[in-house]
Steps between C-alpha positions, in 0.01 A plus 500: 500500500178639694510805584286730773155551349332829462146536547425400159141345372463136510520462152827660437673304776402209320622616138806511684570151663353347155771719334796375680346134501491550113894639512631268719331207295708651162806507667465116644401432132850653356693323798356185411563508141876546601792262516611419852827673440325806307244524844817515703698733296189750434453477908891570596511788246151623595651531892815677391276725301336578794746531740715744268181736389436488909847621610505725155195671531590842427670434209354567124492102326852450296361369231445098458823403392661670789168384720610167377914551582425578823267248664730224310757628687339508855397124443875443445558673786286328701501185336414244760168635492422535144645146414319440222609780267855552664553069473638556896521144632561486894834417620323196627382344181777590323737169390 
């Protein structure tokens, strides 16, 4: 996630890149400490998050409950793509 730099001294620049080294090292530590299944789920419902504050923008948050109601419901929606938390199996696979 690397943005433009300003003219900023040397030292600063650095500060930054060993700052987001340091973040994205805690996060891989979390992920790894995960499940399979919990990795999965906390990645579907991390992309529906995203994808519903992105097209809701303008809105002031509902509150986490309702937060929580609606991105459930989008991955139900769309639940070939969020397979994990929706338990969507293909019409391929299923018996």
């Amino acid at each position: 996630m690397t943005q433009p730099q300003a003219d900023l001294p040397d030292a600063l620049v650095a500060y930054f890149a060993q700052r987001e080294t340091a973040r994205l090292d805690a996060v891989a530590e979390i992920l790894m400490g995960l499940t399979e299944r919990e990795r999965l789920l906390v990645k579907e419902a991390s992309v529906m998050g995203w994808v519903q504050g992105m097209r809701h923008h303008d809105l002031e948050y509902p509150g986490d409950r309702q937060a929580l109601i609606t991105v459930v419901d989008a991955c139900l929606t769309f639940s070939d793509l969020y397979p994990t938390l929706t338990n969507h199996v293909p019409d391929d696979q299923e018996s």
